[in-house]
C-alpha positions in Angstrom: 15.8 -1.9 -11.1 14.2 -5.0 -10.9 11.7 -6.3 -8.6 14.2 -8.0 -6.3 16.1 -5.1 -6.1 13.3 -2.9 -5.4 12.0 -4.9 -2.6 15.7 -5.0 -0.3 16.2 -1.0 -1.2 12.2 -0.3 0.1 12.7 -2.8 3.2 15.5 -0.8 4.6 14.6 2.8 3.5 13.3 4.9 6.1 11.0 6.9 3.3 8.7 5.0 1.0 9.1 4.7 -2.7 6.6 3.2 -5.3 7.9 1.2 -7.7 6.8 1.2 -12.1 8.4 -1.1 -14.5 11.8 -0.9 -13.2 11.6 3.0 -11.5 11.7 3.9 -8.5 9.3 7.1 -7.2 9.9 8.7 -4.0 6.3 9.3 -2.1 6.1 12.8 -0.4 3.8 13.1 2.8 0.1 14.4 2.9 -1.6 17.3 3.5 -3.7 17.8 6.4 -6.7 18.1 4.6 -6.0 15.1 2.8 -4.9 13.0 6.3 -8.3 14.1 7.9 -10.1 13.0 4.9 -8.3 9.6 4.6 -8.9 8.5 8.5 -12.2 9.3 8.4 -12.8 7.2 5.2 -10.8 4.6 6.5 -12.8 4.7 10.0 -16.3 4.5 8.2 -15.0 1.4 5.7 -13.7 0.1 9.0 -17.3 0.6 10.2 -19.3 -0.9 7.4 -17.0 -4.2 7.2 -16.6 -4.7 10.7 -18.3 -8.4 10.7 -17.2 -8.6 7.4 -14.4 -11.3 6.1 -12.8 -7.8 4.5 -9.9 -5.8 5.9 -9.2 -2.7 5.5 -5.3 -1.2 5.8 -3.6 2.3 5.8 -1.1 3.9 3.3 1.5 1.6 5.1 0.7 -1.3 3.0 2.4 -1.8 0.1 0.4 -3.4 -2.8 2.2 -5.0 -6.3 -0.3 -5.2 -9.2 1.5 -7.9 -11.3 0.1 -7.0 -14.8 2.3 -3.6 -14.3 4.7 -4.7 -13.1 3.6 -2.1 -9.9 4.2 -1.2 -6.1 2.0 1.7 -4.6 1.3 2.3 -1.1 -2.8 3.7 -1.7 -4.1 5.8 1.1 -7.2 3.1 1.5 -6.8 -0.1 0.1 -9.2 -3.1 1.1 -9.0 -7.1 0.7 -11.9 -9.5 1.1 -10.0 -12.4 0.7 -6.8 -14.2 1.6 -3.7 -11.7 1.2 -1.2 -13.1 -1.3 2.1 -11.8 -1.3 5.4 -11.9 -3.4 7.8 -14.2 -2.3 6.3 -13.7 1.6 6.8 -9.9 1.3 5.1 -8.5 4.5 
């Protein structure tokens, strides 16, 4: 699949799926332990960078590391400069 393609089947799939060099992974849901452990990291980075020029975002942002060619949506993931996206992807 390429990136293109990817990106119109993930923006109008209800689940989320991580893309890798042209494959498409479905994401299964969390654990609780692993929900609890996630907000309260995400709460205390929240914390620390508060008055920061960092922000931090949930497992509902999608990232794409160029050099391979990859989509993941991390549990944490945080950016302390201007967001660039591909091709305006929200």
């Amino acid at each position: 699949m390429s990136v293109e393609e990817y990106l119109q089947f993930e923006n109008a799939a209800i689940e989320k799926h991580e893309f890798y060099k042209g494959e498409v992974f479905a994401i299964s849901g969390a654990k609780l332990t692993h929900n609890r452990i996630t907000v309260n990291t995400l709460a205390a980075i929240g914390t620390v960078v508060k008055h920061k020029k960092c922000q931090p975002y949930n497992s509902d942002q999608r990232i794409y590391i160029d050099q391979h060619k990859l989509f993941i949506y991390p549990d944490i993931s945080i950016f302390c400069d201007e967001v660039i996206t591909l091709n305006n992807d929200e």
